[in-house]
C-alpha positions as CSV (number, residue, x, y, z in Angstrom):
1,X,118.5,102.5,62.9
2,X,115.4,100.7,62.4
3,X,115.9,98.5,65.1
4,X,116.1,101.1,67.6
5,X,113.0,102.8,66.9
6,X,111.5,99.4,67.3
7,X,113.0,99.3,70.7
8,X,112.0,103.0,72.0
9,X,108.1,102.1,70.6
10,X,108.2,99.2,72.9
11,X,109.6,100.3,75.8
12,X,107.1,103.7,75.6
13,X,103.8,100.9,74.9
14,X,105.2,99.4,77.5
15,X,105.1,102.0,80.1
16,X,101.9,103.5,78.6
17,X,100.5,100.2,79.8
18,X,102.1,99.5,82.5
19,X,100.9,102.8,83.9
20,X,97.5,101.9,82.7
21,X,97.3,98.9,84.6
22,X,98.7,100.4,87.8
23,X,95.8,103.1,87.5
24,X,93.1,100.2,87.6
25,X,95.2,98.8,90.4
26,X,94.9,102.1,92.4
27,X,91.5,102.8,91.4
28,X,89.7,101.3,94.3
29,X,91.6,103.7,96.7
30,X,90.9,107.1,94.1
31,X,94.5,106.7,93.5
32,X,96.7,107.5,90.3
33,X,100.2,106.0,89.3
34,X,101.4,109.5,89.6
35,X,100.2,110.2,92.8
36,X,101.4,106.7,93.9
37,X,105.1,107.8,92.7
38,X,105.0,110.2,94.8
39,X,104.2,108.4,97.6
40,X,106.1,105.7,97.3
41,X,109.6,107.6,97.0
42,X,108.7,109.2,100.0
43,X,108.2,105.5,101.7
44,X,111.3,105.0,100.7
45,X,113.5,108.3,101.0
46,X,111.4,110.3,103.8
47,X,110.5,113.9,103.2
48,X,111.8,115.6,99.8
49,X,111.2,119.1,98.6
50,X,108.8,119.5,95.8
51,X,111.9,120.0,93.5
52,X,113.9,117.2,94.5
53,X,110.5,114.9,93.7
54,X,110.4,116.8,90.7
55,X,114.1,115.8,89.6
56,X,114.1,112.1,91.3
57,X,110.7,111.1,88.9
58,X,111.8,113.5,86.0
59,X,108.5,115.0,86.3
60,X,108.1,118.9,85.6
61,X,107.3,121.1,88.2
62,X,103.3,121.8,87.4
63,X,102.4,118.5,87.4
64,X,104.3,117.7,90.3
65,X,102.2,120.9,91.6
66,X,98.6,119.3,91.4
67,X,99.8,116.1,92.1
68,X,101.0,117.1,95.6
69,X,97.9,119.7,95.8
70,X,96.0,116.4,95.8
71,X,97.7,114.3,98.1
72,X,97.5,117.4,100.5
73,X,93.7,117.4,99.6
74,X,93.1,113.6,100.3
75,X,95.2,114.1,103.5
76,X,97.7,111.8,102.4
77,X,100.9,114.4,102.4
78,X,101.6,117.6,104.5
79,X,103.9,120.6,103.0
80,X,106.1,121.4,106.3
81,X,108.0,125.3,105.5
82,X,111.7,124.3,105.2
83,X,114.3,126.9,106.8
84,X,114.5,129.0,103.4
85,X,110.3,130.1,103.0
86,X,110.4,129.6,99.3
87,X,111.0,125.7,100.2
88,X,108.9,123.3,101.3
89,X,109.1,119.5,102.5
90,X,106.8,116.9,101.5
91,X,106.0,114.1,104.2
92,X,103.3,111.4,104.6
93,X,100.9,111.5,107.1
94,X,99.5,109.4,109.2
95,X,96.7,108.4,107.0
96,X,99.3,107.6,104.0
97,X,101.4,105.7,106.4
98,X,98.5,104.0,107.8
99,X,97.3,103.0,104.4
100,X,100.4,102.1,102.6
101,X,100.6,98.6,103.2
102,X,96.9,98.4,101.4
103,X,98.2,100.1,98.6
104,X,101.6,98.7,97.9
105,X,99.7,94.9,98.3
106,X,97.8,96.2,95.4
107,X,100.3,97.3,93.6
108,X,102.6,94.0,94.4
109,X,99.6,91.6,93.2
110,X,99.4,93.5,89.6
111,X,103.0,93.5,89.4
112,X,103.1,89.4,90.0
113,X,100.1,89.5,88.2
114,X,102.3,90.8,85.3
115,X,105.4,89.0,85.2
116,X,103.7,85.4,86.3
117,X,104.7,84.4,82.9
118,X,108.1,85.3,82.4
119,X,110.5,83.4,84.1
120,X,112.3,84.3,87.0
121,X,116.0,84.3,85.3
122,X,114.3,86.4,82.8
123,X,112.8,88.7,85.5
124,X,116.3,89.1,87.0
125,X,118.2,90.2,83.7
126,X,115.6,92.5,83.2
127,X,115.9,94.2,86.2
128,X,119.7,94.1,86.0
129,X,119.5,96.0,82.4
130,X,117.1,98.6,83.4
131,X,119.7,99.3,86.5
132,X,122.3,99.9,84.3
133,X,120.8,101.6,81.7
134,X,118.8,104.5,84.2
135,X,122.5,104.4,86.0
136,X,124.0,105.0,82.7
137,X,121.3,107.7,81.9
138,X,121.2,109.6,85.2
139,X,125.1,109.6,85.1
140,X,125.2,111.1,81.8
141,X,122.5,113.8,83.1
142,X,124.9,114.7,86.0
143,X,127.7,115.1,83.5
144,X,125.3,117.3,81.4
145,X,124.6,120.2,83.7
């Protein structure tokens, strides 16, 4: 039992600092790791309601509030009124798209920056583990509502 609390401290440090160091990373463009989050799912999946943000990062709703509110503000994301009013979309904008690849370089030369001294093999496992375990995870969240 021990052993697992060990585990859950270190993988909370972890992210604690991980998030720390992407903050620094990001400071240069008045960013935050939240706010990059959001930007960078929508990179990746195009425009998302507010809520399904919300549920993808497993962020709660008000903080997902003022972290769009900003983005909005810093012209990085527009709220476009989805068919039903209560339901907006989320999109980048020009300005985001324009200044992504700035950001993600950033963000890429931490990341090397913080795995240059683990091996590669190592790297690999890792990623494979935390694959299967937020698989394992989401599925059992699915089977829970």
């Amino acid at each position: 039992m021990k052993d697992l609390h060990i585990l859950f401290h270190g993988i909370h440090q972890l992210a604690r600092e991980l998030t720390k160091e992407l903050n620094v990373a990001l400071q240069p463009f008045n960013l935050y790791s939240s706010q990059w989050s959001v930007i960078y799912v929508l990179k990746q999946k195009g425009s998302l309601t507010q809520t399904e943000l919300s549920e993808y990062l497993s962020v709660e709703k008000p903080p997902m509030t003022r972290t769009i509110q900003k983005l909005v503000a810093s012209g990085y994301v527009n709220q476009i009124q989805g068919s039903d009013k209560r339901t907006k979309k989320i999109e980048l904008t020009k300005k985001a798209w324009e200044m992504y690849p700035v950001w993600e370089e950033a963000v890429l030369q931490m990341n090397k920056r913080l795995v240059e001294t683990f091996p590669k093999e190592s790297q690999q496992e890792l990623a494979k583990l935390l694959a299967e375990w937020t698989g394992q995870i989401a599925a059992r969240g699915k089977n829970n509502e």
